[in-house]
C-alpha positions in Angstrom: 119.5 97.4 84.1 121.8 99.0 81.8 125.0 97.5 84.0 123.7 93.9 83.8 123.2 94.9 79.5 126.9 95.7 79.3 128.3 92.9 81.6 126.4 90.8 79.1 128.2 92.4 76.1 131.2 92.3 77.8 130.9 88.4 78.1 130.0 87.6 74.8 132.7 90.5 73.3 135.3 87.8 75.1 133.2 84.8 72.9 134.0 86.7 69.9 137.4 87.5 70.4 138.3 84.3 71.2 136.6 83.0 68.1 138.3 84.8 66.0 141.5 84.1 67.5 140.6 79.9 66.6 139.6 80.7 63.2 143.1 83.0 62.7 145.0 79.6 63.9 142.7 77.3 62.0 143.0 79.6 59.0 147.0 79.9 59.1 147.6 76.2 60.2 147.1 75.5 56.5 149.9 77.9 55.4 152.1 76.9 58.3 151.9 72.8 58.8 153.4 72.8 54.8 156.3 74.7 55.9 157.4 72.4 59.2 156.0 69.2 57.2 156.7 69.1 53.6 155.1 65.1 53.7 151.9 64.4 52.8 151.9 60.9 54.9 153.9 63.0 58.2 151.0 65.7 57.6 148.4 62.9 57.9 149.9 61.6 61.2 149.6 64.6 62.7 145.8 65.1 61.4 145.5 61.9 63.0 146.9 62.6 66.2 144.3 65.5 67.1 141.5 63.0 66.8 141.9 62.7 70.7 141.8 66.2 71.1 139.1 66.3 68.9 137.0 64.2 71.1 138.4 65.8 74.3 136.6 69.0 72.8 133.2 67.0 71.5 132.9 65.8 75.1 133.4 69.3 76.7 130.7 70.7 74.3 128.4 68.2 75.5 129.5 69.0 79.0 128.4 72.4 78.6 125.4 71.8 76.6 124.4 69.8 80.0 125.3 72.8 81.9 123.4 75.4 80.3 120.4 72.8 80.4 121.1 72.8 84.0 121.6 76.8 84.3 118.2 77.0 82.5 116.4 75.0 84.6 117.3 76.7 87.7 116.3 79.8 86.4 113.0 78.8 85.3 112.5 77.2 89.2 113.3 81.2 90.1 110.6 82.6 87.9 107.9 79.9 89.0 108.6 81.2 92.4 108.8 84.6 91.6 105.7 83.9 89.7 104.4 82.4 92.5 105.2 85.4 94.9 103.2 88.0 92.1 100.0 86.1 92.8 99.8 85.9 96.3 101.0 89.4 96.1 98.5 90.3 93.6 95.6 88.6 96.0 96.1 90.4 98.8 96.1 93.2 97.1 92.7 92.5 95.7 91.1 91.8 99.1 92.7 95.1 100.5 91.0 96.9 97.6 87.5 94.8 98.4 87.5 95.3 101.6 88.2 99.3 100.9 85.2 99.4 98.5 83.1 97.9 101.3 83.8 100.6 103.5 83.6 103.0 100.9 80.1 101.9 100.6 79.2 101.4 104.5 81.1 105.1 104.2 78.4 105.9 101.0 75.8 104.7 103.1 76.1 106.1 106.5 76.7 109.2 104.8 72.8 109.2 103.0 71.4 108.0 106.3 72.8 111.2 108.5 71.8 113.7 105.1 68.3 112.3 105.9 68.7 112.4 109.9 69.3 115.7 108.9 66.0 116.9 106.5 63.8 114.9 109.0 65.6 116.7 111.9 65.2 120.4 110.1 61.0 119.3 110.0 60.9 118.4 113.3 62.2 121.7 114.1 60.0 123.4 111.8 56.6 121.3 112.8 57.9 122.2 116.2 57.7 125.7 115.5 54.7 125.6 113.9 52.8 123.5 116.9 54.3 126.3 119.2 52.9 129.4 117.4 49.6 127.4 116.6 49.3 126.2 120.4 46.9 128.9 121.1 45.5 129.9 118.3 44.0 127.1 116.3 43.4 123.5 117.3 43.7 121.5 113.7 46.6 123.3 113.1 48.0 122.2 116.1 47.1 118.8 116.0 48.7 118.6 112.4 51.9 120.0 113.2 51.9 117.9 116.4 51.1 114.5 114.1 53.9 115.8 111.2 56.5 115.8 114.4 55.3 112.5 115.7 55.2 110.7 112.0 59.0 112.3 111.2 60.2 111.7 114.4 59.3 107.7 113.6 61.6 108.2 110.3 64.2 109.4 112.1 64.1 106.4 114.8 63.3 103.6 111.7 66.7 105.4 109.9 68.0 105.2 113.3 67.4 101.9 113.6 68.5 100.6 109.8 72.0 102.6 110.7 72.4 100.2 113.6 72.0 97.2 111.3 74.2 98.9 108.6 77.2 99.4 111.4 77.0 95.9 112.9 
């Protein structure tokens, strides 16, 4: 960046000089056309004879007027382009960030699903225990544990089930 900042200086450093070198000649043509022509009428000939030149010089100006016109044109094609290029960047990267939130949140959700696979799993355990140390001993506490197993072991087929739907 700092390369294309000096090339630029550098460019219009050569403007300046060369500005300053016209003014200098414009500037000392009055002190030196009185010493060659001493005539007022042979110094109005000569005025007269840069009026071609003086066109010649109109006419490039215009010319490069045209050009830069030209110059900026073409550079504001580039940045509709480039413009261009940004949004269809930009957009793609928005549905690469959408589509990561949705599996964040098929992530998020799978996630709660297996944390309560896993309580329901630790009371089927523990009901299971329970029906096995009760087995012999008393038959309501039995039959509870054994209904408690049955009604979490429906839970976990039902979160089963929902995780399937969640997947597909």
């Amino acid at each position: 960046m700092n390369e294309t900042i000096m090339s630029e200086k550098d460019k219009l450093n050569g403007l300046y000089i060369l500005l300053v070198i016209v003014v200098i000649i414009w500037i000392s043509s009055v002190f030196i056309i009185p010493c060659f022509l001493s005539d007022l009428e042979k110094r109005a000939l000569l005025g007269d004879s840069f009026g071609t030149i003086n066109s010649l010089f109109s006419g490039l100006a215009f010319a490069g007027i045209i050009y830069t016109i030209l110059l900026q044109r073409k550079e504001l094609a580039l940045q509709r382009q480039e413009l261009k290029e940004t949004r269809l960047e930009l957009e793609r990267s928005a549905n690469a960030q959408e589509k990561s939130e949705r599996q964040q949140r098929r992530q998020s959700e799978n996630l709660k699903i297996t944390a309560k696979l896993n309580a329901l799993s630790t009371l089927v355990s523990y009901y299971s225990n329970v029906e096995e140390k009760t087995k012999n001993f008393n038959g309501a506490k039995y039959r509870e544990a054994q209904n408690e197993q049955e009604r979490y072991i429906a839970r976990i087929k039902e979160l089963l089930n929902r995780k399937e739907g969640y997947n597909d």
